[in-house]
N, C-alpha and C positions, 0 to 999 in steps of 0.2 A: 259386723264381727270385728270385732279390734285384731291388728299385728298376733299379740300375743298367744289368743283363743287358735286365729287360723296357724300357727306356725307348731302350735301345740298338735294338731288336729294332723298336719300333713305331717310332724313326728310319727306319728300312730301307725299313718298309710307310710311310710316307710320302713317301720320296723316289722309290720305284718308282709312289706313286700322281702325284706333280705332280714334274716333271725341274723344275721352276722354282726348286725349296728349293735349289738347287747343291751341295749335299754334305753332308758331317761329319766333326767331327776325332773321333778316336777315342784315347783316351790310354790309353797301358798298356794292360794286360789280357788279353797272350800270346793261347791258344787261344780264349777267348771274343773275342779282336779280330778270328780269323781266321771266328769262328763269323757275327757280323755280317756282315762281308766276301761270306762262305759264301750267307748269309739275303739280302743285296740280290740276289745274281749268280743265285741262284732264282727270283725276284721277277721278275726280266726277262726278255722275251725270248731263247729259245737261243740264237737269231744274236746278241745284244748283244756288239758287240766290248766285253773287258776288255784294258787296258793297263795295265803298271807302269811308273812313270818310271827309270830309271837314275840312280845317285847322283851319275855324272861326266855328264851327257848336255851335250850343246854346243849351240848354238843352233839350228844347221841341223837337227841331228837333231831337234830339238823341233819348232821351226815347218815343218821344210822346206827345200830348198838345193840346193849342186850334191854332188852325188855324184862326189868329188875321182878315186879307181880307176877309175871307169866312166869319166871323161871323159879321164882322162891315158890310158888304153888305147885308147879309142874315137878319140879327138883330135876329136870334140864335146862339145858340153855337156849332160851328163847331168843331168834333176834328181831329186830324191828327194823320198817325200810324208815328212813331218813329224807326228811322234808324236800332236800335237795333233791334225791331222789324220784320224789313224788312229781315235781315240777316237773322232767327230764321232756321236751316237745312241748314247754306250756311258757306262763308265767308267772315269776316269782314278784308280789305285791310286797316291798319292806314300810311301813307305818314308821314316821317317826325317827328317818334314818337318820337324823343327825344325830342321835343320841344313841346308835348302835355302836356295840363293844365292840374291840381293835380284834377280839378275838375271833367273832363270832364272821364281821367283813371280811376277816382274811381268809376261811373257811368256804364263804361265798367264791371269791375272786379263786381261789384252788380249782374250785369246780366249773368256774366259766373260763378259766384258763385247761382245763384238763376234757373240753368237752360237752360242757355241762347241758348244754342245748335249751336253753331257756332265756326267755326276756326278764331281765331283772329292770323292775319299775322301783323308782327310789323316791316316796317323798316327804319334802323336805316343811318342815314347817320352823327352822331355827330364824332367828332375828338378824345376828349378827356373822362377821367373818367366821369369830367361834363354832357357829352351829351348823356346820355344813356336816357332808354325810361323810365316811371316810373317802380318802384318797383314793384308798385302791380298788374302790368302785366306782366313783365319778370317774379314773380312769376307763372303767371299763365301759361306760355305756358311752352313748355318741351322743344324746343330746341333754343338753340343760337349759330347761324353759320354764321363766319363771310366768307366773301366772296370777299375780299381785294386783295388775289394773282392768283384771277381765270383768265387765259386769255381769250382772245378773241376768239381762236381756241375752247377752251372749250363748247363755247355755241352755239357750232352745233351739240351737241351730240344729239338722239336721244331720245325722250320720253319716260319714263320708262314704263316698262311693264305694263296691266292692274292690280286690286288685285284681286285676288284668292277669291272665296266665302269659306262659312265656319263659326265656330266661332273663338273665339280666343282661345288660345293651355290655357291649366294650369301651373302655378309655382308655384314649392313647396315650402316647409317651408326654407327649405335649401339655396335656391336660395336666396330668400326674405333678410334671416338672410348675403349672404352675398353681397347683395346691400347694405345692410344699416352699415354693417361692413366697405366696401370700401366708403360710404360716410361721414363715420364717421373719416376715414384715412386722407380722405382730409380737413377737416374742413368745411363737409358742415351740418351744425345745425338741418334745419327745414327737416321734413318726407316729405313736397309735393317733393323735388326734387329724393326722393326714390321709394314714389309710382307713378313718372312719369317714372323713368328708370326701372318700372317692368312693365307697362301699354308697354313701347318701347321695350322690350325684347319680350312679347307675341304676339305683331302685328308683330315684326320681323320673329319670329318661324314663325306664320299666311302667311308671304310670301313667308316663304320655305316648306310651306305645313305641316309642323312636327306639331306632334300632344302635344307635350313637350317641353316648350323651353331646351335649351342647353348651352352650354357653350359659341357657338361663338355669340348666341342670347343674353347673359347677355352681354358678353364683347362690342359689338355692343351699349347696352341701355347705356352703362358706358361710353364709349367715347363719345355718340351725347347728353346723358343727365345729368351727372355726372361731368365731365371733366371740361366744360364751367365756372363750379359756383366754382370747386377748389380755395381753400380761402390759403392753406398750403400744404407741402412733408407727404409722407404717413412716417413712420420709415423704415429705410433701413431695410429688412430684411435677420433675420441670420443668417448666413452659416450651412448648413447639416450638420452634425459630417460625418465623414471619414467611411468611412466601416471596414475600417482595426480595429477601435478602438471599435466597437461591443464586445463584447464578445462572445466566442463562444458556450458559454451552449444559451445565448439568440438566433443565429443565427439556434441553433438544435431546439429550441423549436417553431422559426416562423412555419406554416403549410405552406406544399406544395401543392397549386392546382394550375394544369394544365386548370382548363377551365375557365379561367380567360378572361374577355372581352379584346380583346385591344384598342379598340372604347373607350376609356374614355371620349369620349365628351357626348356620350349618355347616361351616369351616369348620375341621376338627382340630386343629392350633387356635389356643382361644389366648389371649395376652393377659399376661400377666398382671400388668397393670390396670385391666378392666377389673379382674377378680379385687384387688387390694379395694377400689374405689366403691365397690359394691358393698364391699364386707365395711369400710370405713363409713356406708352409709346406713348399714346397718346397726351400727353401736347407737345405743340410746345416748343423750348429750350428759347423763350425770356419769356415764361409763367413762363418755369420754373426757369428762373431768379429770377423773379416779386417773384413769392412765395419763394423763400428762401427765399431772404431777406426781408421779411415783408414786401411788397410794394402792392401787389399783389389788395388788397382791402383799400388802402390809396385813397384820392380825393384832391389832390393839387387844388388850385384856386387863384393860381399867373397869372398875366400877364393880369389882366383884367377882369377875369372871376372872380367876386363877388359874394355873395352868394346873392340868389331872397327872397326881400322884397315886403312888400303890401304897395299898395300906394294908395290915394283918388284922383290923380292930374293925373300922365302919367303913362305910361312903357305900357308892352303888356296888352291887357283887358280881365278880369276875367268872371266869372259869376257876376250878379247882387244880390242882397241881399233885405232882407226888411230891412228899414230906411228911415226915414226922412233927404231931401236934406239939405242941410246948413253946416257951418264950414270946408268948403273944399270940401263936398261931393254933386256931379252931378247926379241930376236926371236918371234913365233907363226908357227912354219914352216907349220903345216896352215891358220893361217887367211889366211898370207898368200898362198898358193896358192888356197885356195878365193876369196878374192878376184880374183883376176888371171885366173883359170881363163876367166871369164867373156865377156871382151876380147880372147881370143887371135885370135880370124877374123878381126876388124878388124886389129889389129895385126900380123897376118901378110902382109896387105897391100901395108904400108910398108916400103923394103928395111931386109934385116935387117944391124944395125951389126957389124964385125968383133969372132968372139970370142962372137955372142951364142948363148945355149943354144938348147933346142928351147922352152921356155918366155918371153916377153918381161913383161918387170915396168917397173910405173911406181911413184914414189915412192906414190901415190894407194893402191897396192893392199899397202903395209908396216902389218904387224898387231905390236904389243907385246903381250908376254901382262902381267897382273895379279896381284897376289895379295892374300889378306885374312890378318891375324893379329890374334891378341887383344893386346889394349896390357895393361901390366904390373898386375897390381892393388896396390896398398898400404895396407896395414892402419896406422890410426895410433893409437895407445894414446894419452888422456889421463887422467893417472894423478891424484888426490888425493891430494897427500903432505904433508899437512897434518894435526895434532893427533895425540890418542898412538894410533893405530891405525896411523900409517903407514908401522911397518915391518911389519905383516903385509903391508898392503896393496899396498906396493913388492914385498914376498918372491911374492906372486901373481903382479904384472905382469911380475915377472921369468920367472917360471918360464912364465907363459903365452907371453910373445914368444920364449923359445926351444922352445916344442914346434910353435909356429906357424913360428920358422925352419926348423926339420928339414926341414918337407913347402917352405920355397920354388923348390927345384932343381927339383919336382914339378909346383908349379902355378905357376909367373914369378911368385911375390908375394913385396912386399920389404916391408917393416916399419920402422916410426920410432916413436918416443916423445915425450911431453913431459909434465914434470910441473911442478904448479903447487903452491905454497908460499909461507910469508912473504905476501909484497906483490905477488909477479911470478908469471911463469910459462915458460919455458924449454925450449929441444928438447935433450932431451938424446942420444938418437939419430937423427939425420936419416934418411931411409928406405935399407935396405940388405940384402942379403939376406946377408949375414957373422954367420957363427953366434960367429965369435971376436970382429969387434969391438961384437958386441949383448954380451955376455960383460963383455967388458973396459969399456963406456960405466955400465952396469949394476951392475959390483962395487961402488962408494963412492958410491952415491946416498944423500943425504941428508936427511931426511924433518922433520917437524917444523914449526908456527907459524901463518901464519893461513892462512884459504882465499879467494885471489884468483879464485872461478871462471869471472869476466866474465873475464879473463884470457887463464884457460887455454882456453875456449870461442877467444876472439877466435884466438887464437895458431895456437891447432887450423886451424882457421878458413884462418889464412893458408897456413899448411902444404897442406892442401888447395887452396886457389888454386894454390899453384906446383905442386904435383902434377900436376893438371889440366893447368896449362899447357904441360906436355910431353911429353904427349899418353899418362897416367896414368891408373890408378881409383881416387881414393882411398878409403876405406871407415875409417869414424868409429868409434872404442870410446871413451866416457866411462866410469872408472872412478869414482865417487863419491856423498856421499848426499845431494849436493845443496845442502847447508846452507852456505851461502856469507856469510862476514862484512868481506871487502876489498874494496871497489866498483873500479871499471875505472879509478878516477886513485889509485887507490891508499890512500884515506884507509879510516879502519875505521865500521863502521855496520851490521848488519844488514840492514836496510830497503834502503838505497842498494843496497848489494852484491846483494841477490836482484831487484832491479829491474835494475839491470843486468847479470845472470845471463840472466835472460830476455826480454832485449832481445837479445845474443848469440846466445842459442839460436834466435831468430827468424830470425838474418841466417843459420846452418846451414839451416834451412828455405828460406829464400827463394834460396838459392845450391842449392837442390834436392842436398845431398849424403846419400849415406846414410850411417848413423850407429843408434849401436843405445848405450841408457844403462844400464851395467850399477850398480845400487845396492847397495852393500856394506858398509851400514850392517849393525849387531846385527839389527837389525829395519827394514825395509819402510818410508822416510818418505816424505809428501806430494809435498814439495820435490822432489826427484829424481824421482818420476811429472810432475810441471810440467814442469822442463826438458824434457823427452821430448817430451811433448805440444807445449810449444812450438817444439819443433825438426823437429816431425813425426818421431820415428823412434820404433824401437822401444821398449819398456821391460821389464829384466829384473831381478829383486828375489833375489839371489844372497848373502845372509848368508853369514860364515863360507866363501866358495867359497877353493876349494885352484885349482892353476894346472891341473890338468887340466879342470877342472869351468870355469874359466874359458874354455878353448882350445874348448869344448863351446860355450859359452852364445856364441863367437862365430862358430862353423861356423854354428849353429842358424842367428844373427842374419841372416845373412849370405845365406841360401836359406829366407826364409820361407814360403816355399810349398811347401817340399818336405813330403812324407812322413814322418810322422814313426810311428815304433809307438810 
């Protein structure tokens, strides 16, 4: 059984031993996700109601409402219990949670904050950073296990043992002080994910019977709860002094006792420093990539993936609101019934005006529906077209922004250029999704002379401002090796020039756009890992790449987190 399968599996036995841990997102992983699933709904009592959420469900349905059929046939008010409801001592199954509405997660997290007494299982099947489930339910459950390299042999393993009755063991002060030391190691901020890896240390003791958790019980909460939300490296820590360098009046004065335990696990001070090393042994090596270099918690949304806007017209449909229809805005006939439904005794009352239906509406009870869509994404090429490489290096960026146009009918992404040369720096196709006029901007580009790259940074720079501003994604490609010799007024220097290269690159960083710096130099230079670094984005070291190999290195950029074989 791989890491994954087993860490999945003792998840299960710990949420059926403490309901307090409030769930786990489960990513990928087909039949071994159904297998877990399988292993909690064992784990519990038979009677345990299980619920799966609906991918359209509506509000009333979730919380509870009027039952619209019932009441317009009855001509009382009917109510309905609410999904939530139904869960209350069970579990709540969400299908699909990365692509659950802001509205519908926040409605959930109400009721697991107010009480709600139910396991919430979240899973996850999105690719990228984009497709995670919301926030405010990955806060709420304790563990996040992905389940991507489990095989198929895996999920014939046998169902975990029953839990132990009992209560839960105690942790001391000790212990507490050094979860919250080791989650501080990693950069993870908020205290719910400390008092969920102590809530997971005490149900774990709970399944080895011990009446105290221990050491292998904290290390255990620290990998399945800790681990997942790792933002950054703990600091290396520092080598022991030597024994030889003691001195040896201090070596006379240690005391000697013989009845020393050698059980040090059952110590109930457990050090700090063993939890960090555990949990640091825990991180996969592409995690610990990620967190070196700052990437770890970045969200690219190149290649299509735009950020989600509100809209009155299309995209996927929201909750309904009160408003009055008009200016773009569509009536919500069911919720504006389900609203009015409510008031009809009383207002049946009052005589009825000429003309009026069997139904009476007041403006108060007018529901608009909503919609969400993705805002456009645009990729903007900043090209080095400077010295004698730059007609290969133009023959790339060409060839790259038209294979990157093919697919933008596919995924709303429009494309812009700008290359920088001589003294200046210039757009030479503004963002568009026209495969003829990228073509036609593109045939007589002209290469050659110094490299202005405070410039073309800066230029970039503003292009993405107006992108933004109308209500865009833009997403950053520097093409170049970095080596920059025209400073930002235009005079020539070296020194000046790379100082105000990466003065530039810092304002890309501090304006938080994403941006990935592809180096296309013969070989791999310094300069161009700087810029990167200074700009907070990517870095990709791409000699000799041809435009398909380029249109790669910018998909990749673009969903760092995804998958890769």
């Amino acid at each position: 059984m791989t890491s994954g399968m087993a860490d999945a599996l003792l998840a299960a036995r710990l949420l059926a031993a403490d309901r307090k841990l409030g769930g786990m997102v489960l990513r990928g992983g087909g039949p071994a996700r159904d297998m877990v699933v399988q292993a909690l709904r064992a784990l519990l009592p038979a009677d345990t109601p299980v619920r799966r959420l609906p991918g359209h469900i509506d509000e009333d349905r979730l919380t509870g409402g009027i039952d619209i059929t019932s009441s317009l046939v009855s001509g009382t008010l009917v109510l309905q219990r609410g999904l939530l409801a139904e869960s209350a001592g069970g579990v709540l199954i969400v299908p699909m949670a990365e692509r659950l509405r802001q509205d519908i997660a926040g409605r959930i997290a109400q009721a697991l904050d107010n009480g709600g007494n139910f396991l919430l299982v979240l899973l996850d099947d999105g690719d990228g950073p984009d497709e995670r489930p919301p926030l405010a339910l990955m806060e709420r459950v304790a563990f996040d296990l992905g389940l991507h390299d489990v095989r198929s042999a895996d999920c014939d393993c046998a169902l975990p043992a029953p839990i132990p009755g009992g209560s839960l063991p105690l942790l001391g002060d000790e212990a507490l002080s050094a979860l919250a030391a080791t989650a501080a190691a990693f950069g993870i901020a908020s205290m719910r994910p400390v008092l969920q890896a102590a809530a997971a240390a005490r149900a774990h003791a709970r399944l080895a019977g011990r009446e105290i958790a221990i050491q292998s019980d904290l290390e255990a909460a620290v990998r399945l709860a800790l681990v997942p939300r790792a933002t950054q490296l703990p600091p290396e820590p520092e080598a022991p002094p030597s024994p030889e360098a003691e001195p040896e009046s201090e070596q006379a004065e240690q005391p000697q006792n013989d009845n020393v335990d050698d059980d040090d696990e059952n110590a109930p001070g457990v050090p700090e420093e063993l939890l960090i090393e555990a949990a640091r042994a825990a991180i996969p090596p592409d995690v610990l990539e990620l967190i070196a270099s700052g990437r770890a918690q970045r969200s690219a949304r190149g290649g299509g993936a735009g950020r989600r806007t509100s809209s009155a017209l299309r995209g996927k449909p929201l909750g309904a609101r009160p408003g009055v229809p008009g200016g773009g805005r569509r009536m919500a006939l069911v919720d504006t019934l389900r609203a009015a439904i409510p008031w009809q005794p009383l207002r049946r009352r009052d005589p009825a005006p000429e003309g009026a239906g069997p139904i009476r509406f007041r403006r108060d009870d007018l529901r608009v529906r909503r919609f969400e869509e993705r805002a456009t994404s645009v990729t903007i090429f900043a090209v080095d077209a400077s010295g004698s490489a730059a007609l290969a290096r133009l023959s790339e960026a060409k060839g790259a922004v038209e294979l990157i146009l093919a697919q933008a009918y596919i995924k709303r992404a429009e494309v812009a250029l700008i290359a920088f040369r001589g003294t200046d720096a210039e757009v030479l196709l503004p963002p568009t999704r026209s495969l003829t006029r990228a073509k036609r901007a593109l045939a007589e580009l002209p290469g050659g002379g110094g490299t202005p790259l405070a410039r073309g940074i800066a230029l970039t720079r503003q292009l993405a401002d107006a992108v933004a501003s109308r209500g865009r994604t833009p997403f950053l490609v520097f093409l170049t090796d970095g080596s920059a010799n025209i400073a930002a007024d235009g005079s020539a220097g070296r020194a000046r020039a790379n100082a105000d290269a990466l003065a530039a690159a810092k304002g890309i960083a501090s304006a938080g756009l994403d941006a990935v710096v592809i180096d296309i130099s013969p070989r791999p230079r310094p300069e161009a890992a700087r810029i990167a670094q200074a700009m907070h984005a990517r870095y990709l070291a791409l000699p000799f790449a041809d435009a398909k190999a380029l249109k790669a290195a910018v998909t990749i950029a673009a969903e760092p987190q995804k998958k890769r074989a």
